[in-house]
C-alpha positions as CSV (number, residue, x, y, z in Angstrom):
1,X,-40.1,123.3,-2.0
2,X,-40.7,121.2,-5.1
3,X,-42.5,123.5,-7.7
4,X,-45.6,121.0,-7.3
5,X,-45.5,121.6,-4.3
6,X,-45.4,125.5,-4.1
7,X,-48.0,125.4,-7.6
8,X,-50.7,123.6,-5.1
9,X,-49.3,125.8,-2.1
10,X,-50.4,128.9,-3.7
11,X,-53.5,127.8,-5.9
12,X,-54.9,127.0,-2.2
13,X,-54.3,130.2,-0.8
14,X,-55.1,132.3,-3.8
15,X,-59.2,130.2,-3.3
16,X,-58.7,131.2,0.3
17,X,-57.8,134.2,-0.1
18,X,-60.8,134.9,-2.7
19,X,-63.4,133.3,-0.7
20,X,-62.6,135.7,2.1
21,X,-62.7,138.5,0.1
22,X,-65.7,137.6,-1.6
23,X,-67.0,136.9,2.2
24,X,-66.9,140.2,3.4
25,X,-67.6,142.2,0.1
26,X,-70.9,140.2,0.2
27,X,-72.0,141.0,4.0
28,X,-75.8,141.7,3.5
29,X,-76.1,145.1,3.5
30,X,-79.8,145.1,5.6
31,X,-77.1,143.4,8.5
32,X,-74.6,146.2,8.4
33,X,-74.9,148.4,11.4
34,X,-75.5,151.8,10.0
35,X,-72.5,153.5,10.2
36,X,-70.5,150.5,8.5
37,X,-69.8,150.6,5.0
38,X,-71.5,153.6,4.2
39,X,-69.4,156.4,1.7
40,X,-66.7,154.1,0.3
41,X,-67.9,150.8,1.3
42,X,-65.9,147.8,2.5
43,X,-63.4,149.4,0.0
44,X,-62.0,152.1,2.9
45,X,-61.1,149.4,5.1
46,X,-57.1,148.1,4.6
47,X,-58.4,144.8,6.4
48,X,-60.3,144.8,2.6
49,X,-58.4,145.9,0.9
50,X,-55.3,144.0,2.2
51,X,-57.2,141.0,1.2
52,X,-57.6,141.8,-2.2
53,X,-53.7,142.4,-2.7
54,X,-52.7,138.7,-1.5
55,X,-55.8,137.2,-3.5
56,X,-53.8,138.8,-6.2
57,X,-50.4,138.2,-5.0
58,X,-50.8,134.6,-4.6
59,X,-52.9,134.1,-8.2
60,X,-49.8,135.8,-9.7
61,X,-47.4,133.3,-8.0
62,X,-49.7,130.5,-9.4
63,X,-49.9,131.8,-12.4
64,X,-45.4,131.8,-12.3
65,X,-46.1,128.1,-10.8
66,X,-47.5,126.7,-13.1
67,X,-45.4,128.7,-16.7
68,X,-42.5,127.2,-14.4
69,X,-44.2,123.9,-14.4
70,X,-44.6,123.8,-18.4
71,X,-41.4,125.3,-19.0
72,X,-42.2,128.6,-20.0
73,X,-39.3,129.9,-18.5
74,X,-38.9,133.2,-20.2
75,X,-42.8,134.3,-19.3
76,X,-42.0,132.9,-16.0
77,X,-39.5,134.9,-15.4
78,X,-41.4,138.1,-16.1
79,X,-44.0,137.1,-13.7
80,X,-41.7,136.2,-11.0
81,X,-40.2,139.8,-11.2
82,X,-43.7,140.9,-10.7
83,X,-44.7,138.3,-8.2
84,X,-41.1,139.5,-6.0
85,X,-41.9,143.1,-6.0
86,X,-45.6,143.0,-5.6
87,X,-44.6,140.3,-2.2
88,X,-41.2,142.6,-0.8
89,X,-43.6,146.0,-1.3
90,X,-47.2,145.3,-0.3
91,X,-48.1,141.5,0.6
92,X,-45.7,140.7,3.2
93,X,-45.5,144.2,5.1
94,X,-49.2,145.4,4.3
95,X,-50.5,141.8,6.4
96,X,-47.9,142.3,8.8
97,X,-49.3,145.7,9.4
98,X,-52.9,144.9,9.2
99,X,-52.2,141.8,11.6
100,X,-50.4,143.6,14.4
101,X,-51.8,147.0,15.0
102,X,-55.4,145.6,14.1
103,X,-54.9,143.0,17.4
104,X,-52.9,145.9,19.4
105,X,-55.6,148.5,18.9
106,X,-58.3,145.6,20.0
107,X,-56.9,144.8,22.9
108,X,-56.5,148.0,24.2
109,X,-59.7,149.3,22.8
110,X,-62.1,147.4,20.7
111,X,-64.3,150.0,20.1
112,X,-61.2,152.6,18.1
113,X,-61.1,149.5,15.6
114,X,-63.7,147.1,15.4
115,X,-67.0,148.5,17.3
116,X,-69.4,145.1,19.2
117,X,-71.3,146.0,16.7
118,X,-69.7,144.2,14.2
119,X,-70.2,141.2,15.9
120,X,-73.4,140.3,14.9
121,X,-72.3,141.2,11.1
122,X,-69.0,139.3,10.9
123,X,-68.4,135.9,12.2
124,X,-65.9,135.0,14.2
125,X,-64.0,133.0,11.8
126,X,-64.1,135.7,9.0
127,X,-62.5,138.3,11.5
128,X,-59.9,136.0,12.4
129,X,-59.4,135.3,8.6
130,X,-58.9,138.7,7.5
131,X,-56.8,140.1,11.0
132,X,-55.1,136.5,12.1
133,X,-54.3,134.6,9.1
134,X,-52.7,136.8,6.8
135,X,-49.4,137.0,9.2
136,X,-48.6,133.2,9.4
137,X,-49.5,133.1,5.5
138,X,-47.2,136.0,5.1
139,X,-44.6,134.0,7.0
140,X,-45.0,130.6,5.5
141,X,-44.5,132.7,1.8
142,X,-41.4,133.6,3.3
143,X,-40.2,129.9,4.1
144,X,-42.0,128.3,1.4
145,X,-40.1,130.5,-1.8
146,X,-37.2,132.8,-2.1
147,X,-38.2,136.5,-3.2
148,X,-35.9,138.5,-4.8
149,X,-36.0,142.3,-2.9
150,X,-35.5,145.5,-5.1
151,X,-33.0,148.1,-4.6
152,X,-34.0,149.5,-1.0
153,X,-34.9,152.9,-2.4
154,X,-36.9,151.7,-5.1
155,X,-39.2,149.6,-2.7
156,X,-39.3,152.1,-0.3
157,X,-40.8,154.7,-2.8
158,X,-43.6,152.5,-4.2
159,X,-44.2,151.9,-0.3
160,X,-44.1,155.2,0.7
161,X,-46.1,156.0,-2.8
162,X,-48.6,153.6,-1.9
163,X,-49.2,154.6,1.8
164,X,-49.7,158.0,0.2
165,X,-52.5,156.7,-1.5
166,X,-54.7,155.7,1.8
167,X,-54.0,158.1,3.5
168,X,-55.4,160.4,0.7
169,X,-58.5,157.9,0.4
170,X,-59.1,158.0,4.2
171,X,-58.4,161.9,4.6
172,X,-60.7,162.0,1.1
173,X,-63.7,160.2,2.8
174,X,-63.4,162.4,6.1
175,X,-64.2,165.8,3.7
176,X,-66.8,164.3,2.0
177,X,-68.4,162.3,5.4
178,X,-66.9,164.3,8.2
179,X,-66.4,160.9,9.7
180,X,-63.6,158.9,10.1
181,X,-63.2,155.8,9.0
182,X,-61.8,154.1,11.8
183,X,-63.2,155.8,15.6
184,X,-59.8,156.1,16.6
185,X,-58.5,158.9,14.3
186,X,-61.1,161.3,15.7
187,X,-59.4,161.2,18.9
188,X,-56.1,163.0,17.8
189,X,-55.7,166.4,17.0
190,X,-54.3,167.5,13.3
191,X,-50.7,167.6,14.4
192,X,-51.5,164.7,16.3
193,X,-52.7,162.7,13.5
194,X,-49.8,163.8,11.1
195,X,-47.3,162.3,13.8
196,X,-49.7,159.2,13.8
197,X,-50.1,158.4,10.1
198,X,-46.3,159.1,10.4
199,X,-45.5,156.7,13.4
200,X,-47.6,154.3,11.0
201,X,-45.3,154.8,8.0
202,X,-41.9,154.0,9.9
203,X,-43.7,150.7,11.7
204,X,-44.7,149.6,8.0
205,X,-41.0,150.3,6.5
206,X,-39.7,148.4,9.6
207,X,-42.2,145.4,8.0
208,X,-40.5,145.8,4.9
209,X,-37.0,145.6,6.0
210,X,-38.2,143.0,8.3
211,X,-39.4,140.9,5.4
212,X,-36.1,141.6,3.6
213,X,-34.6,140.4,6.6
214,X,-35.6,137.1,6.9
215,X,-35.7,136.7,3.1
216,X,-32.0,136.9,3.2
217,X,-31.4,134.6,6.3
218,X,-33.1,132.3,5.0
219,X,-32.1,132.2,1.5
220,X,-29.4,134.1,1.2
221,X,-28.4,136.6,-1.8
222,X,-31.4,135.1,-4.3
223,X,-30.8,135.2,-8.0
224,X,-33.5,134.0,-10.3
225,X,-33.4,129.8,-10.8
226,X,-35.5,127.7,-12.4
């Protein structure tokens, strides 16, 4: 894709992105059912917080866009080892994640994931844009721009560090609320929920090597260019 092209490609998404975040970080809070977005806030959710990481993922590759585009091509290249290992670690499997077990849980049970009640909170079209979207985005990255992977340990540390991280936050928020913050934890057992958060770890690495996947299949073994 022409860097024009891919500068306009991801100055679109980075506003879409934004506006969706801003969308649900700006829910009124007299129309939140009253368990929603109580200790925490939205800021619990991954759905949220998921969002935030692509509105800054694709602002970075606009950012490397457009140095490219003036021929900054040693600041460029910085930000494009940034953009590469903030996309291979977080964006791509992180929305892959959210995407799939968000729409396998609601099918199978609504309520463990996203109660009615949040119907009458969040519209239709803002559900879809935070649970539907961000995988054919994810995808279209993928086509649109070669990404160069790190060394598999390396990105499966900061993945595994970063998984760490919620898991703390959610397990954090249960001392201090004794509630969970998604219905469905409450329904496992503490070795139970170890093999869960567990289960959910290998399905996210499988993202990741996924991602690598089609990023070489695609583009083969990618070296920086400019």
């Amino acid at each position: 894709m022409e860097v024009s092209t891919l500068t306009t490609y991801h100055c679109l998404a980075f506003v879409w992105y934004f506006f969706v975040a801003y969308s649900i970080t700006h829910v009124r809070t007299e129309e939140r059912p009253s368990e929603v977005f109580l200790y925490g806030g939205q800021w619990k959710y991954l759905t949220v917080l998921n969002l935030v990481l692509q509105a800054v993922f694709y602002g970075v590759s606009f950012l490397a866009d457009v140095l490219r585009l003036i021929k900054k091509l040693r600041c460029a290249k910085c930000i494009i080892s940034s953009r590469d290992l903030l996309f291979s670690v977080l964006a791509f499997p992180v929305s892959t994640f959210v995407s799939i077990s968000f729409w396998t849980l609601y099918t199978y049970n609504r309520e463990l994931v996203y109660p009615r009640s949040l119907d009458g909170v969040i519209p239709l079209w803002l559900n879809h844009a935070m649970h539907t979207a961000v995988l054919p985005f994810a995808l279209l990255e993928i086509l649109a721009t070669p990404h160069h992977y790190p060394a598999k340990k390396k990105g499966l540390i900061l993945l595994g560090f970063v998984a760490f991280l919620y898991i703390s936050w959610v397990l954090w928020i249960y001392s201090v609320t004794g509630e969970w913050v998604y219905p469905l934890f409450a329904l496992f057992s503490p070795a139970g929920l170890v093999a869960f958060f567990a289960g959910s770890l290998v399905i996210i690495v499988s993202f990741y090597n996924f991602g690598e996947f089609l990023n070489r299949m695609i583009w083969g073994q990618y070296n920086f260019c400019f």
